[in-house]
Structure formats: C-alpha cells, structure tokens
C-alpha positions in Angstrom: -101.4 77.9 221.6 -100.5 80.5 224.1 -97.8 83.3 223.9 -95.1 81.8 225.5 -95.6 78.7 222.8 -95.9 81.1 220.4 -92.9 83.0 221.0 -90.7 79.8 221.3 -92.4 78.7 217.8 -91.2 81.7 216.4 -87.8 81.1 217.9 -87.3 77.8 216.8 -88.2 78.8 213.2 -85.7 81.4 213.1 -83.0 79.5 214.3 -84.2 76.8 212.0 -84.1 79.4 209.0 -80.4 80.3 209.8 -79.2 77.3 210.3 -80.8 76.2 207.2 -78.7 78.7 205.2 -75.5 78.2 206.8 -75.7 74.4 205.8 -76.8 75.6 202.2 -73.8 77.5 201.9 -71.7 74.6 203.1 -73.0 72.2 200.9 -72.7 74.5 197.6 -69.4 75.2 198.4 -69.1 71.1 198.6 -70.5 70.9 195.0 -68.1 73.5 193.7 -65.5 71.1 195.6 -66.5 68.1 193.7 -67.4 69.8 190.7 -71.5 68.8 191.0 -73.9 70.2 189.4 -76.1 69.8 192.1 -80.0 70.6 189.9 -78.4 67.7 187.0 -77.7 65.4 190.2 -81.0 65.8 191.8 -82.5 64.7 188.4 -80.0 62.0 188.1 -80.6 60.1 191.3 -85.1 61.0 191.0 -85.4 59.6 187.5 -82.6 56.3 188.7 -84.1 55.9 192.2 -87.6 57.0 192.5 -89.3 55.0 189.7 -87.9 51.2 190.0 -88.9 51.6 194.1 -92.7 52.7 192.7 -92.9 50.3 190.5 -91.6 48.1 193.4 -94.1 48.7 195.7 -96.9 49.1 193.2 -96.3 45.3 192.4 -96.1 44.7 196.2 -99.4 46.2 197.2 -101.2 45.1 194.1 -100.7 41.5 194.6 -101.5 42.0 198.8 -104.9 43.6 198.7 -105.9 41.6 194.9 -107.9 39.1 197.6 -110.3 42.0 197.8 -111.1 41.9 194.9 -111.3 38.1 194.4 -113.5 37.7 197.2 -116.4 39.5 195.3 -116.0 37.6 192.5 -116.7 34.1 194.5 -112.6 33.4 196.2 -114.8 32.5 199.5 -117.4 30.1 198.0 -115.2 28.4 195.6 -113.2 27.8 198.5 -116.1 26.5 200.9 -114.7 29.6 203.7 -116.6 29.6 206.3 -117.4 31.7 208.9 -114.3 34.2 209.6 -112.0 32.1 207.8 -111.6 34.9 205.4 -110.5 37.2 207.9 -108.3 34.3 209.6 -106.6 34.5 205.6 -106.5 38.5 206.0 -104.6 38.2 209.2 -101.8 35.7 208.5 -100.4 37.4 206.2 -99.0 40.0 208.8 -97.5 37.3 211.2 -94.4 37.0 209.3 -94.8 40.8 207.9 -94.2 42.0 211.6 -91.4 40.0 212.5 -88.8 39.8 209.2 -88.9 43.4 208.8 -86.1 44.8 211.3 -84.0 41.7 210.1 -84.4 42.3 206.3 -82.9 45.7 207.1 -80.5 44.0 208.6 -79.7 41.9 205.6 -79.5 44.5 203.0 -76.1 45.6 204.7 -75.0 42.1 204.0 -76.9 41.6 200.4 -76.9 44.6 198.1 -80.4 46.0 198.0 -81.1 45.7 194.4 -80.4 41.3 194.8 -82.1 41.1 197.7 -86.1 43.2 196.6 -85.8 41.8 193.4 -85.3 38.0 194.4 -88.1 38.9 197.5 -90.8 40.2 194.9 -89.8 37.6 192.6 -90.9 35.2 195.4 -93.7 37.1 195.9 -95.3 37.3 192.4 -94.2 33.2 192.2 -96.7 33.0 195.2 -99.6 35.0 194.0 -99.8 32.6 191.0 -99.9 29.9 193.6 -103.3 31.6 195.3 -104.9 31.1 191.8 -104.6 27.4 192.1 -105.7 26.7 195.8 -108.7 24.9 196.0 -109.0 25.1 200.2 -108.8 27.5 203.2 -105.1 25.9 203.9 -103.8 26.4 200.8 -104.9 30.2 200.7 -103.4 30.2 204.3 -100.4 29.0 203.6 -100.0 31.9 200.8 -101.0 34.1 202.2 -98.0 33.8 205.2 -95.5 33.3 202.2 -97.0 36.9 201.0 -96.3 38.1 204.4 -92.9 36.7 204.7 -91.1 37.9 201.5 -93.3 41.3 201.1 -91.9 41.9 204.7 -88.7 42.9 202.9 -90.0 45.9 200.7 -91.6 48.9 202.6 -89.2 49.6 205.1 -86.2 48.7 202.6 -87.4 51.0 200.3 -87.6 54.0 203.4 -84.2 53.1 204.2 -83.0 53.7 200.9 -85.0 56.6 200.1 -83.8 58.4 203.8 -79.8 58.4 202.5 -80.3 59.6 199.4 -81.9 63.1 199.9 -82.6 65.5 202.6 -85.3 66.6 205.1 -86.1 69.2 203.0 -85.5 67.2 199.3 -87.4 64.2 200.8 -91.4 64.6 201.2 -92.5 65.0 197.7 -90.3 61.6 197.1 -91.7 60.0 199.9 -95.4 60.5 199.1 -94.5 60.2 195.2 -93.4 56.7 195.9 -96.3 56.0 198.7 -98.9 57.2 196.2 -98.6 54.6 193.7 -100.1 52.3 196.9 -103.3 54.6 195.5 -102.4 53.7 191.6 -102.5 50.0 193.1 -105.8 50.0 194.5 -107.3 52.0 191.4 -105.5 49.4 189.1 -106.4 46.5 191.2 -110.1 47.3 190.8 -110.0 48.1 187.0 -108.2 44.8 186.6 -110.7 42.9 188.4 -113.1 44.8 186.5 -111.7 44.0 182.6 -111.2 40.1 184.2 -114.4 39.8 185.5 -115.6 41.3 181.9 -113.7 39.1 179.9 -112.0 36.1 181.2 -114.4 34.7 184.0 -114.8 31.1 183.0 -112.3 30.8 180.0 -110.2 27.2 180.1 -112.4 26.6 182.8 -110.8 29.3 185.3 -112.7 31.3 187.0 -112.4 34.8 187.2 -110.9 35.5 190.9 -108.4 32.8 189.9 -107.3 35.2 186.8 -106.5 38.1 189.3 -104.5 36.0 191.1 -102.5 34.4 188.2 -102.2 37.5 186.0 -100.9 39.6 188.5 -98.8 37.2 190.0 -97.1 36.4 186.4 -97.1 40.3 185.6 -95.2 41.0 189.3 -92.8 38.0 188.8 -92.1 38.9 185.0 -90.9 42.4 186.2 -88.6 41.6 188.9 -86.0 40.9 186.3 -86.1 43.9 185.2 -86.0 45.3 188.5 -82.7 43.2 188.9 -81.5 45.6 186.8 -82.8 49.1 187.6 -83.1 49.1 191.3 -80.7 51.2 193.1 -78.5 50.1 196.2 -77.2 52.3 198.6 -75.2 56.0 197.5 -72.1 54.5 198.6 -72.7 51.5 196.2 -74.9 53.1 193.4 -73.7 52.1 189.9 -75.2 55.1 187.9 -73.3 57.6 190.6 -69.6 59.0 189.8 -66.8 58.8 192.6 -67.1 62.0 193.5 -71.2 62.3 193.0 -71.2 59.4 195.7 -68.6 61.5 198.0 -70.8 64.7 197.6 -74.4 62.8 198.4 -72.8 61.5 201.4 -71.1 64.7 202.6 -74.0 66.7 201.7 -76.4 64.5 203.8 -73.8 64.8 206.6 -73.8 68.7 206.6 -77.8 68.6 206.2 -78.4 66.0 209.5 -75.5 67.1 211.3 -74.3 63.3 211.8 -72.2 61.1 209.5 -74.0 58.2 208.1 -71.8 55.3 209.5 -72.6 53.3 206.6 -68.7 51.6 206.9 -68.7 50.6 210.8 -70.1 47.6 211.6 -73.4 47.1 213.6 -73.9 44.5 216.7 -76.7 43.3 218.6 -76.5 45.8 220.8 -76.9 48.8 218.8 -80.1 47.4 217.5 -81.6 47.2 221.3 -80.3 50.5 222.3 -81.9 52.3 219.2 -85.4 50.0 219.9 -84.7 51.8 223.7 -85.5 55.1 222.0 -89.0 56.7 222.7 -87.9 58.9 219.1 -88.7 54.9 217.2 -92.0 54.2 219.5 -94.1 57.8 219.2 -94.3 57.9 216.1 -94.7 53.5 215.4 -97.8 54.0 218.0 -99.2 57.0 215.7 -98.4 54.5 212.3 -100.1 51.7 214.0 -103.3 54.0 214.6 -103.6 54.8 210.8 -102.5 51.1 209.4 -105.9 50.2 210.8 -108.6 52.1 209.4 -105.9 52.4 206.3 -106.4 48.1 206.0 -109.8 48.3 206.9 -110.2 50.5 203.3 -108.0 48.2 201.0 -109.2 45.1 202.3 -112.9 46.0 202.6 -114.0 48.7 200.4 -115.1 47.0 197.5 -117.5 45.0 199.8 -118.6 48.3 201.1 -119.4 49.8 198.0 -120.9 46.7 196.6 -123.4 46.8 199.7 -124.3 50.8 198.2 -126.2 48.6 195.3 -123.7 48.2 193.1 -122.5 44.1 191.5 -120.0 43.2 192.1 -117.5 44.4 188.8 -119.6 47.7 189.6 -118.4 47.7 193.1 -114.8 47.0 191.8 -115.1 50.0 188.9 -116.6 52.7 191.6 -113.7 51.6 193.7 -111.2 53.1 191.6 -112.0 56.4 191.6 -111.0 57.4 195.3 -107.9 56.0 195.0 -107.2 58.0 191.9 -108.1 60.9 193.7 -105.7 60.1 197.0 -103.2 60.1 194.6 -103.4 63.3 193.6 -103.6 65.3 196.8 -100.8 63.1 198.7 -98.9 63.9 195.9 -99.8 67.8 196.2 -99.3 67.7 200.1 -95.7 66.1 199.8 -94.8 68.8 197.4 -96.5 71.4 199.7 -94.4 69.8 203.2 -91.0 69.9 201.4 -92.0 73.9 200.2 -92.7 74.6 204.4 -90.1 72.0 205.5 -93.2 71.2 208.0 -95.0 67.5 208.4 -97.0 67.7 211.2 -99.5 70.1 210.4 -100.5 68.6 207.1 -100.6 65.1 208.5 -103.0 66.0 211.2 -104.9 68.0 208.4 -105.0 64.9 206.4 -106.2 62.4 209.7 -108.8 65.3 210.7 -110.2 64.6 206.8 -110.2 60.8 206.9 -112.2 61.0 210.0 -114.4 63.7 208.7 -115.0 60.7 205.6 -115.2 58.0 208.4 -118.1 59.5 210.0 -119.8 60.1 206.7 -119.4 56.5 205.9 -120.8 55.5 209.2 -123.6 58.2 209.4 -125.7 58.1 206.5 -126.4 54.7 206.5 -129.6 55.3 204.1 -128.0 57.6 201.8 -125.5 55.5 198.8 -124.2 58.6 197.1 -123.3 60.2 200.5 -121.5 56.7 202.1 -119.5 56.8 198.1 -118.9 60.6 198.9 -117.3 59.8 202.3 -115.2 56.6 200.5 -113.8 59.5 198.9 -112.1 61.9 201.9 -111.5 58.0 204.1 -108.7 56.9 201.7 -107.5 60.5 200.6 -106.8 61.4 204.1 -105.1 58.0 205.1 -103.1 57.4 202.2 -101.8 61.1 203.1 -101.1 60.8 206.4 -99.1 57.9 206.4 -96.2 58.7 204.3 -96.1 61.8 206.0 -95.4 60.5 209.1 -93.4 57.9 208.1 -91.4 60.5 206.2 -91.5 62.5 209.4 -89.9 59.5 211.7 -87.6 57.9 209.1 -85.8 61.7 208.4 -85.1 62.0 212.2 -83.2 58.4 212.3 -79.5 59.6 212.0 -76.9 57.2 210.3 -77.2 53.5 209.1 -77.9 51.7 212.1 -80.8 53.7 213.7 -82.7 54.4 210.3 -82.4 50.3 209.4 -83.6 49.7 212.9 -86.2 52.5 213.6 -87.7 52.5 210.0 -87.9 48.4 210.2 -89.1 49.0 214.0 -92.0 51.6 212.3 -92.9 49.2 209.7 -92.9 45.6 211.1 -94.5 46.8 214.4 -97.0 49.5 213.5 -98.2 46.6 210.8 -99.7 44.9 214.0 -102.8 47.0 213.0 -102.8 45.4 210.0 -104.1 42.1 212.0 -106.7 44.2 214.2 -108.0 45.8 210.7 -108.6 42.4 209.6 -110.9 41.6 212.3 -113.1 45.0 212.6 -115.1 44.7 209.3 -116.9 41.3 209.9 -119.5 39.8 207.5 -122.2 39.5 210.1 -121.7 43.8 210.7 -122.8 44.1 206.6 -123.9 46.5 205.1 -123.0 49.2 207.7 -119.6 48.0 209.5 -120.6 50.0 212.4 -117.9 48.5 214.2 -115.0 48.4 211.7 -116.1 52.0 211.2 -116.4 53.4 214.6 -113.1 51.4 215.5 -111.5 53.3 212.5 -112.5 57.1 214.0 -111.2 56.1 217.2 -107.8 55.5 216.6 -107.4 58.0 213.5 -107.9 60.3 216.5 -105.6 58.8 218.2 -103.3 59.3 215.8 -103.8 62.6 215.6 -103.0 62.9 219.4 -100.0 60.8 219.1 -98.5 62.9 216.0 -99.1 66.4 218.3 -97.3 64.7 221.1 -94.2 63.7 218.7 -93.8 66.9 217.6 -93.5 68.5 220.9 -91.2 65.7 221.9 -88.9 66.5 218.9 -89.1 70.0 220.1 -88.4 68.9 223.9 -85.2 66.8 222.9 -84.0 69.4 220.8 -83.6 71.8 224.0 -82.0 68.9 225.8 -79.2 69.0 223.2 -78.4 72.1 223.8 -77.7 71.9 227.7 -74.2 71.4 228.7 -74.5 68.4 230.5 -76.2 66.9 226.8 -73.3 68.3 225.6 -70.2 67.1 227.9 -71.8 63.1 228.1 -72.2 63.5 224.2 -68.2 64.8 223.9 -66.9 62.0 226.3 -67.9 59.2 223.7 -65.6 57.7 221.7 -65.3 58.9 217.7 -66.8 55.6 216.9 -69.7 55.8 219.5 -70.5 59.1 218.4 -71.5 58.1 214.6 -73.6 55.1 216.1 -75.2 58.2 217.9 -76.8 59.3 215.1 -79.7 61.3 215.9 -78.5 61.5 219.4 -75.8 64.1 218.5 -76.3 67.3 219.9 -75.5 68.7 216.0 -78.6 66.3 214.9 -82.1 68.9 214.6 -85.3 67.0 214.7 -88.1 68.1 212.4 -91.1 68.5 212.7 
C-alpha cells in the first residue's frame, strides 16, 4: 500500500469511527424513546432468530451433501451408474437451485417466511426419503432436481432475514454462527454414515446408503413442524417482538444504514432489473462463485478422497468429521473477531490465502497420507470461513427490502453455478490424486481473493462518489418514494468493508 492509500485508509477509519458514534448516540436515545433495553433485546431476537434458521440450514445441507456419503457405501453400484452419471446426479440438483432463488425472495413478501421454509424443507426431507427407495439413475435424477428446487428457498431466505434484524456491526458473528452449522452437517453426516454403516447395513433387507437417505429424510421432515412454529418472519411481523421492540429494530437499523427499509412499498419488475444493473450485486456473486467451487468440490468429494489415503470406507466417513469440526470453530472465532474490527475483507482473504495453502498440500504430497489428511484440514477451514464472510460482507451493503431480496437471491442462486462446475472437476478416472479438481480449486480460490480486494476498493470508490454534489443533487431530485427503493444508493448509505 503506498502513502497516499495509506493516508486515505486512515481517513476513512476516522470518519468511520465518528460517524459510528454519532449513530450510537442516536439509536440509545431511540431505546430510551421506546423504553428498550437494548442488551435484553439483543438476547431476545439471538436466542428466537438465530437457532430455528441453524437448525434450518443444518437439515438443508445435511440431506444435500448425505449422497457423499452414500456413494461409498455402494449408492453407485446398487444403482448400475455408470460412467459420470454420478456426477450428471451431482449437477442437477443446482439447475433449479440457480433459478428459484431470486423468486423465492420474492415470495416471502407475499408468504410469511416461517410458512413458506417450513413447508419447503418439509418437501425437502419428503424427498430425501424418496432417494432411499430409487432403484435407477432416473429416479435419483429426478430427486435430486426436487432437492434443488425446494432447497433453492433456504440460504438466501435465511440471509435476507438475518440482514434486517441486526446491524453491520451486530451481524458477523450471527452470520458465520448460522453458516457454521454447514460444518456441524458435514461432521454429522459422516458420523451418521459411520453408526449406519456400523449397525444397520442390511437390516429388513435395506442396505445401508439407503438408511442415510431415509433416516435423514424422516428426521428433516419430522422437524419442520416444529420449525412451523419457531421460525421467525420478518421484524415488522415477528410474533415474540412488542410494538414498540418492532418500531425500535426498524428505526435502529434505519439510523445504522442510513436508508429506511421500505419493507411497506410495493416492489415491481422493474426494481428487480435495476438492482441486478448494479456492479455492488455482481463483484461480490463473481468472488462467491469462485469459493462455491472448490467449497462443493470438499462436501461432495472428500470422503472419497480420504478413503483413497487407505482408509474403508466407514473409516473414510469417521476421519471426515474431524475437519469439519475444526472449521467450525475458527469461522465461528473469525465472525466474532470481524464484528469486534467492524472489518470483512481482511479476514476473508486470510481465510481463502489458508484454503489454498490446504489445497496445494492436498495436491502436493501425493505419497504422503497423513500430510494430504493434514491439508483436508486448512481446505475446508478456510472455505467454510470465507464464504459467510463475504456473503455477510455483500448482503450488509444491500439497503432496504427490495435490493437485499434481490442482490442476496442474485448472490446465492447465481454464484451456485459453481456448484455445477464443482461437480464435474473431481472425476473418478483422476482417482486417487484429483489433480484436476484440485488445481481447478487453487485457481479460482485465488481468484477470489482478487475479486474480494477489488470489491473492497469499489465500496471505497462509491463511497467518494456519494459525497460529490452532483451524487448528491440527482439523489435529492427523486421522488420520497424513489429514494427508499434507493436503498444503498443513498448518499447517507456507507458501504463496509
């Protein structure tokens, strides 16, 4: 960095630090106003809104990546797959994934959000059971698009939600809390598989890929009742929130963005393509598409890595727990660490430098078990780090309803297209190294890296443009209306970085 970068760092984190205690002072002088207790609050809204959305997306993930798992335990012979059909399986289940996800945003204006993911992962257990009965590469396709279709409803729902009820500097350690149970899936996925493959394989005739399949399926379906009941909708609907809690949380977030939510004005057509106009949605999807690829690659494929280290294949799926246990710790311990510095970028592109650094182990020391285990280790730690750091990162600099439905769906459903190229990179024929899959993986975790450096001097770049009169008089001749669909486009909206 040179001087003049320097200085202007140091500028913009003074202004930042001023402005973030004039807004404090604001919004406790709101509490005293509404007669919050703002610590009780924060504990109110964590312990009603952060666990049912983990659980949520624990269930989710579980029952995508469970074909892992049942592929070692004989899902492709039993099946007669041939060739890449497994991979062909993989990939379908992202087709409808992409595409529903900007309109299930859509829909949760018009369904209230705890309806709409409960039915969806209802649905979604219902058709995990389903993959336990298939007895031929159609029927497994055919699930696995019906996966795609209603999981397509969760992840970016669950953003959207999680972006109005706390601020930049609230939101991080929430973000990653409810990201990290994706590593309490994987680790539970494998010790599952592990205990079935144990216990079960063979009993009333089933075999024991078929038990994943049918007792996660039951245990995700059983659950959605009860999150019927416990997950949250939106702060200007929440049940467990008082009037005047609801009126504080939506002031509070207006004071800390600078922009009013907009959640009562209706949205058209047209707001929808004028946000997916905005480079602010397609940096940081490009930089989420780079990590959803080597992130797949590791869900999908890891237990047939391992397995190729010398271990069988419940052995493969007990030493495949471990690493996730241990991603969940540190993206846990990073989120914490990025809402204490209010900073994201740093710490994701710490995170990406570390999967890489695990990548390259992976791929190096093809001869050497322990080591290839070792760099299993830092691969999914720094993925499963960087990812809801950056999502975190995008999704807080979406201002009001319409923009964050549309830019976090726009994240989601499109950066998921690496979801179909990391389906296709780690190819039976490569085993037991998965040069390619590996080697593709590096690449474009560096890309990342380049494309999360570039967003943040972009954020920085368009918050000097607000400040410039002509920003400012174009801005002022909107109407009242126009200027909450603005969002993140007003001139009083800071993007962070």
């Amino acid at each position: 960095m040179s001087l003049e970068e320097a200085k202007e760092a140091n500028k913009d984190a003074n202004e930042s630090n001023a402005n973030s205690g004039s807004k404090q002072l604001r919004i406790d002088e709101l509490a005293e106003k509404y007669g919050v207790n703002q610590k009780k609050l924060m504990l109110k809204i964590d312990f009603c809104v952060i666990p049912p959305f983990c659980l949520l997306y624990f269930l989710s993930f579980l029952d995508r990546i469970n074909i892992s798992n049942a592929k070692l335990y004989g899902l492709s012979t039993s099946l007669n797959l041939e060739g890449n059909q497994f991979n062909t399986a993989l990939t379908v289940f992202f087709v409808p994934y992409i595409f529903f996800e900007i309109l299930s945003n859509y829909c949760i204006k018009l369904v209230k959000p705890h309806i709409w993911l409960s039915v969806c992962i209802f649905c979604f257990g219902v058709v995990t059971i389903g993959m336990g009965f298939t007895t031929n590469f159609g029927g497994l396709v055919a699930c696995r698009f019906l996966l795609g279709l209603f999981e397509s409803a969760t992840f970016p729902a669950i953003f959207y939600i999680l972006a109005n009820f706390y601020t930049r500097n609230e939101s991080q350690r929430r973000f990653s809390a409810f990201f990290s149970v994706v590593c309490l899936a994987g680790a539970c996925g494998g010790a599952l598989a592990y205990r079935i493959g144990v216990d079960l394989d063979g009993v009333h005739g089933i075999s024991s890929w078929q038990y994943i399949f049918i007792i996660e399926g039951t245990f995700t379906a059983g659950l959605a009742f009860l999150l019927f009941f416990t997950i949250t909708d939106f702060p200007e609907q929440a049940s467990f929130l008082s009037q005047n809690e609801r009126d504080f949380i939506k002031e509070k977030l207006a004071i800390a963005s600078g922009t009013d939510s907009g959640f009562e004005i209706h949205n058209t057509l047209k707001d929808v393509i004028n946000t997916l106009k905005s480079p602010i949605v397609w940096i940081p999807t490009f930089g989420y598409f780079c990590l959803i690829i080597p992130s797949y690659g590791y869900a999908y494929f890891a237990p047939t890595i391992i397995s190729q280290m010398g271990y069988t294949g419940m052995e493969a799926n007990r030493h495949s727990i471990y690493p996730w246990l241990v991603a969940f710790g540190y993206s846990n311990f990073f989120g914490y660490i990025s809402d204490r510095t209010s900073k994201r970028m740093p710490f994701a592109v710490f995170s990406s430098l570390l999967a890489i650094v695990g990548l390259a182990i992976t791929l190096g020391c093809k001869s050497n078990p322990q080591a290839r285990y070792a760099g299993c280790f830092l691969s999914v730690t720094g993925l499963y780090t960087a990812m809801p750091l950056l999502v975190c990162w995008a999704s807080l600099n979406f201002g009001g309803h319409a923009r964050k439905g549309v830019g976090s769906g726009a994240m989601i459903g499109f950066g998921n297209i690496g979801g179909i190229i990391s389906t296709w990179i780690f190819l039976s024929k490569d085993a037991p190294t998965y040069k390619p899959g590996l080697a593709t993986s590096i690449a474009f975790t560096a890309l990342s890296v380049f494309t999360m450096i570039g967003f943040q001097y972009y954020c920085r770049y368009q918050n000097n443009q607000k400040k410039s009169a002509a920003y400012l008089e174009k801005f002022d001749a909107l109407s009242d209306e126009d200027k909450v669909k603005a969002g993140d486009l007003s001139p009083h909206f800071v993007y962070g970085y």
